[in-house]
N, C-alpha and C positions, 0 to 999 in steps of 0.2 A: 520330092519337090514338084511345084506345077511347073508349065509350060519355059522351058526358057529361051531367050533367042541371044544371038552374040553381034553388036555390030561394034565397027572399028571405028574410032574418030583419031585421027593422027596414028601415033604409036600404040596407043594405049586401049584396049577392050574393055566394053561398057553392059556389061552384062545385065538384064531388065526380067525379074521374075514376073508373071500374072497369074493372081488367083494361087496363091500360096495355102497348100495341104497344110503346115505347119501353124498352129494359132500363137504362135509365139514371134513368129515373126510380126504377126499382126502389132504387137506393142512396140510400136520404135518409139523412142524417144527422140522429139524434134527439140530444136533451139528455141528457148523462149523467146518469144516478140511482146512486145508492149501491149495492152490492152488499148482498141481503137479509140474506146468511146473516153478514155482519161491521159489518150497521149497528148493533146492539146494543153490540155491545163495541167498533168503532172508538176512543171517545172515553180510554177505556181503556186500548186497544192504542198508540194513539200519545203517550199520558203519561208520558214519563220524566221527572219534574221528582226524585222520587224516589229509584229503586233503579235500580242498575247491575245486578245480578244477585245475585237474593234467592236465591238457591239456598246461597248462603254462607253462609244461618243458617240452614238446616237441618241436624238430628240426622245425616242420614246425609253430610254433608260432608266431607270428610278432608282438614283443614289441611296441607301442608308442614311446618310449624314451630307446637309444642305447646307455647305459654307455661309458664312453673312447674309443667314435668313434666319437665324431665332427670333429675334422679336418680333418677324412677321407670325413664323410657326405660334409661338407665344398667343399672339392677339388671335390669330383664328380660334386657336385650341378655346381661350378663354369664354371664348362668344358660344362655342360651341357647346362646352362643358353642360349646360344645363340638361340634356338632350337626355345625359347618363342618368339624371334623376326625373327621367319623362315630362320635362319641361318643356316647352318651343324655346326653341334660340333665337334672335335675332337673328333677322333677313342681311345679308352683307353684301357688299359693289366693292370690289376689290379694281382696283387701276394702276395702271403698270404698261411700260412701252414691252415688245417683244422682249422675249429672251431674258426677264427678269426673276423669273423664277413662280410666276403666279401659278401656275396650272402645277407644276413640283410638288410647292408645298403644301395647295388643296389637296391632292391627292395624298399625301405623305398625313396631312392631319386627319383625313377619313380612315384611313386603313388604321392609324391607331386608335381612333374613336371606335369602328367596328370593334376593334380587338380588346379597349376598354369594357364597352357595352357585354362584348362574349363573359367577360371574366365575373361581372357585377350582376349576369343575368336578367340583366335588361335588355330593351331590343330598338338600334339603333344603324339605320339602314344609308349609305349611300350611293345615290343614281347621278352618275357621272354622263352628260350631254354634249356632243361637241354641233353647239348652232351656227357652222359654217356647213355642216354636212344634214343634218335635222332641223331644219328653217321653219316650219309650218308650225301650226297651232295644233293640226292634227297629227302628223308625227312627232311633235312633242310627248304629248299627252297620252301616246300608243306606247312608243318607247319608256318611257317612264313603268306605263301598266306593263310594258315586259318587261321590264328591270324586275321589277317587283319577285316576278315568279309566285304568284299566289295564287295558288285556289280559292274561290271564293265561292262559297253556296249561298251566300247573299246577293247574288250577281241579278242584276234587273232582267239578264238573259240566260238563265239557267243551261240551255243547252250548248251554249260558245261562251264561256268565260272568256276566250283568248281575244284580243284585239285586233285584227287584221290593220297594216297597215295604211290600207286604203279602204272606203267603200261605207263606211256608219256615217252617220249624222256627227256629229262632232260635239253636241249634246248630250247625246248619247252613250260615246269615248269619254267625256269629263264623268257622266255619271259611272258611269263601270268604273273608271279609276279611283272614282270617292270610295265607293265600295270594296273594291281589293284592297286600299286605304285603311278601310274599316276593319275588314278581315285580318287584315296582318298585324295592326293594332303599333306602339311605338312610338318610335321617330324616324321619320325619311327628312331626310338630307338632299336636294336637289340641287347638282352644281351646273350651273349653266355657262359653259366655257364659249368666249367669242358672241357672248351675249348680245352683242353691237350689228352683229349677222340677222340673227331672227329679226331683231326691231325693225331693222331698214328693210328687209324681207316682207316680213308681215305682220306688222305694226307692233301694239301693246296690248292685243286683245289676249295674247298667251300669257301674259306677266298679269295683265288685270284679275285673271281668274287663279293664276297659282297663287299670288299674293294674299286671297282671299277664300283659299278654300279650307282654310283652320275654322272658319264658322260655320263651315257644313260638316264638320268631323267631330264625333263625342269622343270615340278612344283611339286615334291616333293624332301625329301633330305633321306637319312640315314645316321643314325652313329651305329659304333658297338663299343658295350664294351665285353673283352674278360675276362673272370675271370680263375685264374689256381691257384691250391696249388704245382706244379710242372716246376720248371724256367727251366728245361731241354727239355721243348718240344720246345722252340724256335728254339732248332737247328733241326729243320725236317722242320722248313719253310724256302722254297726261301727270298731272300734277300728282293727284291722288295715288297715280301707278308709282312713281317716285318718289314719296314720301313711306311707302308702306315697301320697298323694293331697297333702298338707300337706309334702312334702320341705321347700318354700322355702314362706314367708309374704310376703307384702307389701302395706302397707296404704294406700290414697290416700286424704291428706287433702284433708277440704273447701277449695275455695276461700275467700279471703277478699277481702273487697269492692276493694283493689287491683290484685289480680289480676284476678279478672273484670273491672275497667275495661281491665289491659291486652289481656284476651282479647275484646273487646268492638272494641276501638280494631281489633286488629289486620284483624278480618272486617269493621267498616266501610267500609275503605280500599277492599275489593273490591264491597263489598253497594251503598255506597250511592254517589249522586250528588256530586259536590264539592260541599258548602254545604251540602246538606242535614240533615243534623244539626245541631240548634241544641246552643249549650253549655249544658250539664247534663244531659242527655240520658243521654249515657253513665255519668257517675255514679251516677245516678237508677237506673236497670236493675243498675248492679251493685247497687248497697246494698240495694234490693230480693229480689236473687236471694241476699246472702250473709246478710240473715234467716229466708232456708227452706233454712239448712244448706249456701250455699256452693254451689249447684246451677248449674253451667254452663247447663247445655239449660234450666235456667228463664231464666235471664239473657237467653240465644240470643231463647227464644222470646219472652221481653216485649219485645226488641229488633226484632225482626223484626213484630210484630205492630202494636207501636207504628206502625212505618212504613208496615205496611199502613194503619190506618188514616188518617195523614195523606195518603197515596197518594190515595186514595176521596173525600177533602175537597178540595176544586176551589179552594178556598178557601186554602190550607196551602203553603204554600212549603218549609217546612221541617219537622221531626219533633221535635215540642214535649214539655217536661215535662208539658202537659198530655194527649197521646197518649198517655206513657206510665203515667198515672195510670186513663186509659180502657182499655187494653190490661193493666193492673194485672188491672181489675174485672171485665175479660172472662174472663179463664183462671180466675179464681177463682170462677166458675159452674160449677163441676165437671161435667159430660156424667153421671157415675154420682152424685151427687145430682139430678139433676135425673131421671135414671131414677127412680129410689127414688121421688119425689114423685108419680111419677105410676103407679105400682101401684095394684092394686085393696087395698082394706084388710084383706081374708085375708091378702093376701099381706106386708102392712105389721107385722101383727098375728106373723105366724110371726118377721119377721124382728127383731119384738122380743122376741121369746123368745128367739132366741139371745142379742141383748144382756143380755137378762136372766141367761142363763146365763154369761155373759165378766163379766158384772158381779162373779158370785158367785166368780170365779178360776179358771174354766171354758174355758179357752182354746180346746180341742179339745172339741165337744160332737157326740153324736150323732144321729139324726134322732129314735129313742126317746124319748129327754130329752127335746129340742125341742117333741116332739108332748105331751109332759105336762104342761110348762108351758105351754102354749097350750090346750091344753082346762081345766086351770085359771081361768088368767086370762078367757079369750073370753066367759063366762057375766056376768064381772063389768063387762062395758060392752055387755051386751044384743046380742053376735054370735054369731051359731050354728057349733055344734061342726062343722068337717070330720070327716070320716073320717082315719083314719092315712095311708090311699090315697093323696086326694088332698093330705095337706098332703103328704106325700114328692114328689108333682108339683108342688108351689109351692115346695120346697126345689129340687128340679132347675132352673126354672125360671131362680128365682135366682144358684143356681152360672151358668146360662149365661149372662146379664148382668153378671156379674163382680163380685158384688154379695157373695159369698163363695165360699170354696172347696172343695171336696168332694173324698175318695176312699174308694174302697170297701176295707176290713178283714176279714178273717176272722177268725172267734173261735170258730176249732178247732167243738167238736161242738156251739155254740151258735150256726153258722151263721154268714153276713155280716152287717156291719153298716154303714153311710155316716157317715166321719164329716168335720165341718166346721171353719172356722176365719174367722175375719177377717183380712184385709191390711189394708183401708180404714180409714181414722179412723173410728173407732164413735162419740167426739163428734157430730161433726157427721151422720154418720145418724142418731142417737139424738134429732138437734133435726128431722129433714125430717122424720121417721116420726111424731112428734109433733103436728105442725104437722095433721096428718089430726082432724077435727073429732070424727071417731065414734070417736076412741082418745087424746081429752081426760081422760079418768076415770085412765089408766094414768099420770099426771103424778103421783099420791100415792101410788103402790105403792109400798110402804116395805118394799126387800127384807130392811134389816136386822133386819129384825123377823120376817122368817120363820120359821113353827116347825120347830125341829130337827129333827122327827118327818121333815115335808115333803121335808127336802133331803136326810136320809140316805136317804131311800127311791130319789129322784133317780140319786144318785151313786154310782158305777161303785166 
Protein backbone atom coordinates (compact mmCIF):
# COMPACT_ATOMS: atom_id res chain seq x y z
CA UNK A 1 0.00 0.00 0.00
CA UNK A 2 1.33 3.81 -0.26
CA UNK A 3 1.73 6.07 2.47
CA UNK A 4 -1.08 6.11 5.02
CA UNK A 5 -2.04 8.42 7.70
CA UNK A 6 -4.90 7.99 10.53
CA UNK A 7 -6.86 10.93 11.85
CA UNK A 8 -9.70 10.91 14.28
CA UNK A 9 -12.85 13.10 13.77
CA UNK A 10 -15.34 12.43 16.69
CA UNK A 11 -15.52 8.43 17.30
CA UNK A 12 -14.85 7.31 14.15
CA UNK A 13 -11.07 7.05 12.04
CA UNK A 14 -10.72 8.45 8.66
CA UNK A 15 -8.18 6.66 7.16
CA UNK A 16 -6.56 8.81 3.61
CA UNK A 17 -4.30 6.55 1.27
CA UNK A 18 -1.57 8.84 -1.25
CA UNK A 19 -0.18 7.61 -4.21
CA UNK A 20 -1.60 4.06 -4.28
CA UNK A 21 0.96 1.00 -5.54
CA UNK A 22 -2.22 -0.86 -6.40
CA UNK A 23 -3.74 0.30 -9.95
CA UNK A 24 -6.89 -0.99 -9.09
CA UNK A 25 -7.61 1.03 -6.76
CA UNK A 26 -7.17 3.85 -9.19
CA UNK A 27 -10.81 2.75 -10.67
CA UNK A 28 -13.35 3.88 -8.13
CA UNK A 29 -16.49 4.19 -9.27
CA UNK A 30 -18.15 7.74 -8.29
CA UNK A 31 -21.86 8.59 -8.19
CA UNK A 32 -23.24 9.79 -11.29
CA UNK A 33 -23.94 13.72 -11.53
CA UNK A 34 -25.92 15.17 -14.31
CA UNK A 35 -24.05 16.49 -17.25
CA UNK A 36 -23.50 20.55 -16.72
CA UNK A 37 -23.91 21.71 -20.04
CA UNK A 38 -27.77 19.83 -20.43
CA UNK A 39 -28.69 20.17 -16.70
CA UNK A 40 -30.62 23.41 -17.57
CA UNK A 41 -32.62 22.36 -20.11
CA UNK A 42 -32.85 18.53 -19.44
CA UNK A 43 -36.45 19.01 -17.90
CA UNK A 44 -37.39 20.51 -21.16
CA UNK A 45 -35.63 18.26 -23.36
CA UNK A 46 -37.40 15.28 -22.15
CA UNK A 47 -41.05 16.85 -22.04
CA UNK A 48 -43.12 15.78 -24.83
CA UNK A 49 -46.39 15.77 -23.20
CA UNK A 50 -46.99 18.44 -26.05
CA UNK A 51 -45.74 18.79 -29.46
CA UNK A 52 -44.66 16.03 -31.80
CA UNK A 53 -42.86 18.36 -34.15
CA UNK A 54 -43.48 22.15 -33.80
CA UNK A 55 -41.74 22.86 -36.85
CA UNK A 56 -45.30 22.24 -38.64
CA UNK A 57 -46.35 25.60 -37.62
CA UNK A 58 -43.86 27.47 -38.91
CA UNK A 59 -44.04 30.28 -41.92
CA UNK A 60 -41.38 28.40 -43.59
CA UNK A 61 -43.14 24.82 -43.64
CA UNK A 62 -44.35 23.57 -47.00
CA UNK A 63 -47.57 21.37 -46.51
CA UNK A 64 -48.10 18.53 -49.20
CA UNK A 65 -51.80 19.38 -49.52
CA UNK A 66 -52.89 23.29 -49.50
CA UNK A 67 -56.55 23.30 -48.05
CA UNK A 68 -58.91 25.90 -50.13
CA UNK A 69 -56.37 26.75 -52.62
CA UNK A 70 -57.08 24.51 -55.73
CA UNK A 71 -58.37 26.60 -58.07
CA UNK A 72 -55.66 28.96 -57.31
CA UNK A 73 -53.05 25.90 -57.66
CA UNK A 74 -55.22 25.16 -60.76
CA UNK A 75 -55.10 28.70 -62.52
CA UNK A 76 -51.09 29.04 -61.91
CA UNK A 77 -50.45 25.54 -63.01
CA UNK A 78 -52.60 26.28 -66.15
CA UNK A 79 -50.73 29.61 -67.01
CA UNK A 80 -47.68 27.86 -66.52
CA UNK A 81 -48.22 24.56 -68.39
CA UNK A 82 -46.96 25.90 -71.76
CA UNK A 83 -43.30 26.05 -70.25
CA UNK A 84 -43.51 21.95 -70.43
CA UNK A 85 -43.70 22.21 -74.37
CA UNK A 86 -40.96 25.21 -74.39
CA UNK A 87 -43.47 27.76 -74.78
CA UNK A 88 -43.28 31.39 -72.70
CA UNK A 89 -45.98 31.51 -70.22
CA UNK A 90 -47.61 34.33 -69.48
CA UNK A 91 -46.17 36.91 -67.10
CA UNK A 92 -48.75 36.80 -63.80
CA UNK A 93 -49.41 39.67 -60.60
CA UNK A 94 -50.91 37.53 -58.20
CA UNK A 95 -52.62 39.73 -55.03
CA UNK A 96 -53.60 38.69 -51.97
CA UNK A 97 -53.46 40.33 -48.16
CA UNK A 98 -50.81 38.43 -45.83
CA UNK A 99 -51.15 34.88 -44.94
CA UNK A 100 -53.36 33.89 -47.95
CA UNK A 101 -51.55 31.49 -49.05
CA UNK A 102 -49.73 33.18 -52.23
CA UNK A 103 -46.17 32.47 -51.80
CA UNK A 104 -47.32 28.41 -50.66
CA UNK A 105 -48.83 27.71 -53.59
CA UNK A 106 -46.12 29.50 -55.96
CA UNK A 107 -43.87 27.35 -54.60
CA UNK A 108 -45.85 24.13 -54.50
CA UNK A 109 -46.74 24.81 -58.35
CA UNK A 110 -42.86 25.14 -59.33
CA UNK A 111 -41.54 22.23 -57.67
CA UNK A 112 -44.19 20.27 -59.42
CA UNK A 113 -43.46 21.99 -62.75
CA UNK A 114 -39.66 21.27 -62.13
CA UNK A 115 -40.73 17.65 -61.47
CA UNK A 116 -43.05 17.57 -64.57
CA UNK A 117 -40.40 19.06 -66.87
CA UNK A 118 -37.61 16.11 -65.12
CA UNK A 119 -40.06 13.45 -66.40
CA UNK A 120 -40.93 14.82 -70.09
CA UNK A 121 -37.12 15.80 -70.46
CA UNK A 122 -37.68 19.10 -71.02
CA UNK A 123 -35.93 21.91 -69.14
CA UNK A 124 -37.82 24.04 -66.87
CA UNK A 125 -36.26 26.23 -64.13
CA UNK A 126 -37.54 28.16 -61.13
CA UNK A 127 -35.62 31.26 -59.31
CA UNK A 128 -37.49 32.11 -56.43
CA UNK A 129 -36.70 36.07 -55.16
CA UNK A 130 -37.65 37.41 -51.81
CA UNK A 131 -37.60 41.65 -52.91
CA UNK A 132 -38.02 42.69 -49.38
CA UNK A 133 -34.37 41.33 -48.86
CA UNK A 134 -32.85 41.73 -52.76
CA UNK A 135 -34.41 45.29 -53.58
CA UNK A 136 -31.81 46.50 -56.28
CA UNK A 137 -31.82 46.16 -60.01
CA UNK A 138 -28.30 44.74 -59.58
CA UNK A 139 -28.79 42.14 -56.88
CA UNK A 140 -31.77 41.10 -58.77
CA UNK A 141 -30.12 40.29 -61.78
CA UNK A 142 -26.88 38.66 -59.84
CA UNK A 143 -29.07 36.49 -57.80
CA UNK A 144 -31.03 35.17 -60.61
CA UNK A 145 -27.43 34.64 -62.62
CA UNK A 146 -26.57 32.51 -59.42
CA UNK A 147 -29.77 30.69 -59.22
CA UNK A 148 -29.08 29.66 -62.60
CA UNK A 149 -25.68 27.83 -61.71
CA UNK A 150 -24.49 27.66 -65.27
CA UNK A 151 -21.36 27.64 -66.93
CA UNK A 152 -21.29 29.54 -69.70
CA UNK A 153 -18.46 29.56 -72.31
CA UNK A 154 -20.35 32.11 -74.13
CA UNK A 155 -19.73 34.53 -71.27
CA UNK A 156 -18.97 38.22 -72.70
CA UNK A 157 -16.06 37.66 -69.76
CA UNK A 158 -14.66 34.29 -70.27
CA UNK A 159 -12.44 34.48 -67.43
CA UNK A 160 -15.33 35.13 -64.32
CA UNK A 161 -18.51 33.73 -65.45
CA UNK A 162 -19.67 34.19 -61.76
CA UNK A 163 -21.40 37.41 -60.97
CA UNK A 164 -20.10 39.11 -57.88
CA UNK A 165 -22.64 40.79 -55.95
CA UNK A 166 -21.31 44.06 -56.10
CA UNK A 167 -18.89 45.87 -58.23
CA UNK A 168 -19.85 45.34 -62.69
CA UNK A 169 -21.73 47.93 -64.39
CA UNK A 170 -25.22 46.67 -64.22
CA UNK A 171 -25.16 46.35 -68.10
CA UNK A 172 -22.99 44.39 -68.02
CA UNK A 173 -24.81 41.82 -65.18
CA UNK A 174 -27.95 41.92 -67.67
CA UNK A 175 -25.67 40.91 -70.42
CA UNK A 176 -23.81 37.97 -68.62
CA UNK A 177 -27.30 36.88 -67.43
CA UNK A 178 -28.67 36.94 -71.15
CA UNK A 179 -25.92 34.74 -71.78
CA UNK A 180 -26.06 32.04 -68.98
CA UNK A 181 -29.84 32.45 -70.16
CA UNK A 182 -28.57 31.21 -73.40
CA UNK A 183 -26.25 28.64 -72.25
CA UNK A 184 -28.81 26.86 -70.15
CA UNK A 185 -31.36 27.09 -72.82
CA UNK A 186 -35.52 26.16 -71.60
CA UNK A 187 -37.75 27.92 -69.43
CA UNK A 188 -36.91 30.06 -66.33
CA UNK A 189 -39.60 30.85 -64.23
CA UNK A 190 -38.78 34.05 -62.25
CA UNK A 191 -40.86 34.56 -59.03
CA UNK A 192 -40.71 37.87 -57.58
CA UNK A 193 -42.14 37.60 -54.06
CA UNK A 194 -43.07 41.02 -52.13
CA UNK A 195 -42.64 42.53 -55.42
CA UNK A 196 -44.10 45.95 -54.03
CA UNK A 197 -40.52 46.21 -52.14
CA UNK A 198 -38.10 46.45 -55.20
CA UNK A 199 -40.66 49.05 -57.03
CA UNK A 200 -40.79 51.53 -54.03
CA UNK A 201 -37.09 50.63 -53.53
CA UNK A 202 -35.87 51.15 -56.85
CA UNK A 203 -38.37 51.91 -59.27
CA UNK A 204 -39.39 49.93 -62.60
CA UNK A 205 -36.20 49.92 -64.25
CA UNK A 206 -35.72 45.92 -63.04
CA UNK A 207 -39.25 44.84 -64.35
CA UNK A 208 -38.83 47.09 -67.58
CA UNK A 209 -35.86 44.85 -68.62
CA UNK A 210 -37.05 41.37 -67.16
CA UNK A 211 -40.28 41.88 -68.97
CA UNK A 212 -38.44 42.43 -72.06
CA UNK A 213 -35.69 40.19 -72.21
CA UNK A 214 -37.65 37.26 -74.28
CA UNK A 215 -36.42 39.58 -77.47
CA UNK A 216 -32.89 39.25 -76.69
CA UNK A 217 -33.08 35.30 -76.12
CA UNK A 218 -33.27 32.89 -79.46
CA UNK A 219 -33.22 29.44 -77.20
CA UNK A 220 -34.32 30.12 -73.94
CA UNK A 221 -37.63 31.82 -72.70
CA UNK A 222 -38.75 33.62 -69.19
CA UNK A 223 -41.57 34.33 -67.45
CA UNK A 224 -42.22 36.27 -64.27
CA UNK A 225 -44.70 36.01 -61.59
CA UNK A 226 -45.11 39.03 -59.32
CA UNK A 227 -46.54 38.35 -55.92
CA UNK A 228 -47.79 41.57 -53.80
CA UNK A 229 -50.25 41.89 -50.58
CA UNK A 230 -50.33 45.67 -51.70
CA UNK A 231 -52.50 46.67 -55.13
CA UNK A 232 -51.23 50.25 -54.71
CA UNK A 233 -47.80 49.64 -55.92
CA UNK A 234 -48.99 49.37 -59.48
CA UNK A 235 -49.37 52.98 -59.73
CA UNK A 236 -45.34 53.57 -59.46
CA UNK A 237 -45.13 51.50 -62.74
CA UNK A 238 -44.96 52.94 -66.17
CA UNK A 239 -47.72 51.94 -68.34
CA UNK A 240 -45.81 49.84 -70.67
CA UNK A 241 -44.08 47.95 -67.45
CA UNK A 242 -47.76 47.04 -66.50
CA UNK A 243 -49.33 45.96 -69.36
CA UNK A 244 -46.42 43.43 -70.21
CA UNK A 245 -45.95 42.55 -66.13
CA UNK A 246 -49.96 42.10 -65.52
CA UNK A 247 -50.56 39.55 -68.58
CA UNK A 248 -52.67 37.24 -66.18
CA UNK A 249 -54.14 38.64 -62.68
CA UNK A 250 -55.03 36.47 -59.91
CA UNK A 251 -56.25 37.41 -56.65
CA UNK A 252 -56.30 35.19 -53.20
CA UNK A 253 -58.94 35.51 -50.95
CA UNK A 254 -58.92 35.81 -47.34
CA UNK A 255 -59.38 32.85 -45.40
CA UNK A 256 -62.47 32.39 -43.68
CA UNK A 257 -62.84 31.02 -40.03
CA UNK A 258 -63.69 27.38 -41.43
CA UNK A 259 -61.15 27.10 -43.39
CA UNK A 260 -58.52 27.89 -41.10
CA UNK A 261 -60.07 25.41 -38.68
CA UNK A 262 -59.62 23.09 -41.47
CA UNK A 263 -56.02 24.37 -42.07
CA UNK A 264 -55.29 24.36 -38.43
CA UNK A 265 -56.67 20.52 -37.94
CA UNK A 266 -54.73 19.32 -40.78
CA UNK A 267 -50.88 20.62 -39.10
CA UNK A 268 -52.10 19.41 -35.73
CA UNK A 269 -52.29 15.91 -36.74
CA UNK A 270 -48.39 16.35 -37.31
CA UNK A 271 -47.41 19.22 -34.69
CA UNK A 272 -49.03 17.90 -31.85
CA UNK A 273 -49.24 14.95 -29.29
CA UNK A 274 -52.56 12.75 -29.41
CA UNK A 275 -54.80 14.40 -26.69
CA UNK A 276 -53.15 17.23 -26.61
CA UNK A 277 -55.38 19.70 -27.80
CA UNK A 278 -58.38 20.37 -25.80
CA UNK A 279 -61.65 21.09 -27.76
CA UNK A 280 -62.13 24.41 -28.76
CA UNK A 281 -58.85 25.11 -29.16
CA UNK A 282 -58.89 25.07 -32.81
CA UNK A 283 -61.82 26.95 -33.21
CA UNK A 284 -60.73 29.68 -30.85
CA UNK A 285 -57.41 30.40 -33.21
CA UNK A 286 -59.28 30.36 -36.27
CA UNK A 287 -62.06 32.78 -35.37
CA UNK A 288 -59.33 34.96 -34.03
CA UNK A 289 -57.08 34.84 -36.99
CA UNK A 290 -60.22 35.30 -39.48
CA UNK A 291 -60.89 38.84 -37.65
CA UNK A 292 -57.45 40.28 -38.83
CA UNK A 293 -58.46 39.65 -42.36
CA UNK A 294 -58.41 35.77 -42.68
CA UNK A 295 -54.52 35.57 -41.91
CA UNK A 296 -53.26 32.04 -42.03
CA UNK A 297 -49.53 32.74 -40.44
CA UNK A 298 -51.59 34.70 -37.72
CA UNK A 299 -53.75 31.48 -36.95
CA UNK A 300 -50.21 29.30 -37.48
CA UNK A 301 -48.76 31.46 -35.04
CA UNK A 302 -51.37 31.76 -32.20
CA UNK A 303 -51.65 28.09 -32.59
CA UNK A 304 -48.28 27.15 -32.18
CA UNK A 305 -47.60 29.76 -29.49
CA UNK A 306 -50.53 28.68 -27.54
CA UNK A 307 -48.78 25.32 -27.28
CA UNK A 308 -45.73 26.81 -26.44
CA UNK A 309 -47.02 28.06 -23.70
CA UNK A 310 -48.79 25.17 -22.21
CA UNK A 311 -45.51 23.31 -23.09
CA UNK A 312 -43.59 25.52 -20.23
CA UNK A 313 -46.62 25.05 -17.72
CA UNK A 314 -45.55 21.76 -15.85
CA UNK A 315 -48.76 22.02 -14.80
CA UNK A 316 -50.99 21.73 -18.34
CA UNK A 317 -51.74 18.58 -19.91
CA UNK A 318 -53.40 19.83 -22.60
CA UNK A 319 -53.48 23.33 -24.83
CA UNK A 320 -56.39 25.33 -23.22
CA UNK A 321 -58.67 28.05 -24.55
CA UNK A 322 -57.03 29.74 -21.93
CA UNK A 323 -53.41 29.50 -23.66
CA UNK A 324 -54.77 30.63 -26.47
CA UNK A 325 -56.31 33.82 -24.97
CA UNK A 326 -52.48 34.42 -23.37
CA UNK A 327 -50.84 33.63 -26.63
CA UNK A 328 -53.71 36.18 -28.13
CA UNK A 329 -52.09 39.04 -25.83
CA UNK A 330 -48.54 38.01 -26.47
CA UNK A 331 -48.20 38.74 -30.36
CA UNK A 332 -50.39 41.75 -29.88
CA UNK A 333 -47.34 43.48 -27.94
CA UNK A 334 -46.08 44.51 -31.25
CA UNK A 335 -41.89 44.30 -31.00
CA UNK A 336 -42.18 47.85 -33.25
CA UNK A 337 -44.52 49.42 -30.67
CA UNK A 338 -42.73 48.57 -28.09
CA UNK A 339 -39.55 50.11 -30.16
CA UNK A 340 -41.40 53.37 -30.55
CA UNK A 341 -41.99 53.48 -26.59
CA UNK A 342 -38.77 53.60 -25.85
CA UNK A 343 -37.05 56.37 -28.10
CA UNK A 344 -35.67 59.37 -26.81
CA UNK A 345 -38.50 62.10 -27.13
CA UNK A 346 -36.62 64.10 -30.19
CA UNK A 347 -36.97 61.30 -31.68
CA UNK A 348 -40.78 60.68 -30.70
CA UNK A 349 -41.30 64.38 -31.33
CA UNK A 350 -40.04 64.14 -35.23
CA UNK A 351 -41.84 61.04 -35.67
CA UNK A 352 -45.01 62.86 -34.81
CA UNK A 353 -44.58 65.36 -37.33
CA UNK A 354 -44.81 62.99 -39.84
CA UNK A 355 -48.08 61.84 -38.47
CA UNK A 356 -48.93 65.14 -38.37
CA UNK A 357 -48.25 65.46 -41.83
CA UNK A 358 -50.34 61.83 -42.97
CA UNK A 359 -52.90 63.36 -40.96
CA UNK A 360 -53.18 66.42 -43.30
CA UNK A 361 -53.38 63.77 -46.52
CA UNK A 362 -49.62 63.76 -46.68
CA UNK A 363 -48.89 60.37 -47.41
CA UNK A 364 -45.46 60.67 -49.02
CA UNK A 365 -43.77 63.58 -46.98
CA UNK A 366 -40.20 64.75 -47.01
CA UNK A 367 -37.57 65.28 -44.50
CA UNK A 368 -37.89 69.35 -45.54
CA UNK A 369 -41.54 69.22 -44.41
CA UNK A 370 -40.84 67.10 -41.48
CA UNK A 371 -38.16 69.30 -40.26
CA UNK A 372 -40.76 72.42 -40.31
CA UNK A 373 -43.21 71.06 -38.63
CA UNK A 374 -41.14 69.98 -35.73
CA UNK A 375 -39.47 73.24 -35.23
CA UNK A 376 -43.00 74.57 -35.13
CA UNK A 377 -44.48 72.46 -32.87
CA UNK A 378 -41.05 71.65 -30.38
CA UNK A 379 -41.19 75.37 -28.86
CA UNK A 380 -44.68 74.70 -27.86
CA UNK A 381 -44.02 71.82 -25.06
CA UNK A 382 -40.87 73.56 -24.00
CA UNK A 383 -38.05 71.24 -26.35
CA UNK A 384 -35.16 72.62 -28.03
CA UNK A 385 -34.99 72.99 -31.69
CA UNK A 386 -32.47 70.30 -33.41
CA UNK A 387 -30.58 71.34 -36.20
CA UNK A 388 -32.03 70.03 -39.82
CA UNK A 389 -28.65 67.90 -39.52
CA UNK A 390 -29.42 66.05 -36.93
CA UNK A 391 -33.20 65.55 -37.05
CA UNK A 392 -32.26 63.99 -40.80
CA UNK A 393 -30.17 61.48 -38.41
CA UNK A 394 -33.18 60.72 -36.30
CA UNK A 395 -35.11 60.36 -39.51
CA UNK A 396 -32.43 57.74 -40.75
CA UNK A 397 -32.37 56.24 -37.49
CA UNK A 398 -36.02 55.53 -37.70
CA UNK A 399 -36.09 54.16 -41.27
CA UNK A 400 -33.57 51.67 -39.80
CA UNK A 401 -35.88 50.35 -37.06
CA UNK A 402 -38.56 50.00 -39.48
CA UNK A 403 -40.55 52.44 -38.00
CA UNK A 404 -40.92 54.05 -41.60
CA UNK A 405 -39.71 54.10 -44.95
CA UNK A 406 -37.36 56.03 -46.84
CA UNK A 407 -35.90 56.73 -50.54
CA UNK A 408 -33.91 59.16 -51.94
CA UNK A 409 -35.43 61.33 -55.08
CA UNK A 410 -33.94 63.60 -57.33
CA UNK A 411 -35.48 66.92 -58.32
CA UNK A 412 -33.59 67.55 -61.40
CA UNK A 413 -31.41 71.18 -60.65
CA UNK A 414 -33.10 71.47 -57.05
CA UNK A 415 -30.90 68.63 -55.97
CA UNK A 416 -32.09 65.35 -53.91
CA UNK A 417 -34.28 65.13 -51.63
CA UNK A 418 -35.47 61.77 -48.77
CA UNK A 419 -38.66 61.22 -49.01
CA UNK A 420 -40.84 58.92 -46.38
CA UNK A 421 -44.04 56.98 -45.83
CA UNK A 422 -45.75 54.80 -43.26
CA UNK A 423 -46.65 51.00 -43.69
CA UNK A 424 -47.43 50.63 -39.84
CA UNK A 425 -50.82 51.36 -38.25
CA UNK A 426 -50.15 55.22 -37.36
CA UNK A 427 -53.21 54.53 -34.82
CA UNK A 428 -51.60 52.96 -32.60
CA UNK A 429 -48.14 54.72 -32.81
CA UNK A 430 -50.13 57.85 -32.65
CA UNK A 431 -51.28 56.32 -28.99
CA UNK A 432 -47.35 55.02 -27.86
CA UNK A 433 -45.84 58.29 -28.96
CA UNK A 434 -48.35 59.91 -26.80
CA UNK A 435 -48.21 58.20 -23.90
CA UNK A 436 -44.35 60.10 -23.43
CA UNK A 437 -45.18 62.64 -20.56
CA UNK A 438 -43.05 65.58 -22.05
CA UNK A 439 -45.32 65.46 -25.35
CA UNK A 440 -48.73 65.60 -23.34
CA UNK A 441 -49.41 69.28 -24.59
CA UNK A 442 -49.53 67.80 -28.41
CA UNK A 443 -52.91 65.89 -27.32
CA UNK A 444 -54.85 69.54 -28.22
CA UNK A 445 -53.07 70.38 -31.39
CA UNK A 446 -56.13 71.07 -33.38
CA UNK A 447 -54.74 70.56 -36.86
CA UNK A 448 -57.90 71.46 -38.49
CA UNK A 449 -57.55 74.71 -37.45
CA UNK A 450 -54.31 75.33 -39.12
CA UNK A 451 -53.80 78.45 -40.85
CA UNK A 452 -53.83 78.26 -44.56
CA UNK A 453 -51.13 80.67 -44.87
CA UNK A 454 -48.89 77.64 -42.76
CA UNK A 455 -49.70 74.82 -44.97
CA UNK A 456 -49.47 76.33 -48.38
CA UNK A 457 -46.21 77.39 -47.40
CA UNK A 458 -45.54 73.54 -46.32
CA UNK A 459 -46.71 71.82 -49.49
CA UNK A 460 -44.99 70.84 -52.45
Amino acid sequence: MGNRGVYKRSDKPIVIYSQPTNPQLLSVTMPETDDPSTGLFKKYLTNNRIFKDREVLRHSYRPQILPHRKPQIDEVASILAPSLRNETPSNILIYGKTGTGKTACVRYVGSELEKASSKMGTLCRIVHLNCEVIDTQYRVLAQIAKCLDVVDEMSSDKTRTHIPMTGWPTDQVYAELKNQLEAGGGVLVIVLDEIDKLVKKSGDDTLYNLTRINADLKSSKVSIIGISNDLSFKDFLDPRVLSSLSEEEIVFPPYNAPQLVDILAQRAEQAFVTGAIAEGVIPLCAALAAQEHGDARRALDLFRISGELADRDEESKQVTEGHVKQAQAKIETDSMIECIATLPTQSKLILYSMLILEQLGQNIFTSGEVSRIYQDIAPSIELDVLTHRRITDLISELNMLGVINTRVVSRGRYGRTKEMWFDANTGKIREVVLKDSRLNGLKDLDVSQMEAKWLKTWFR
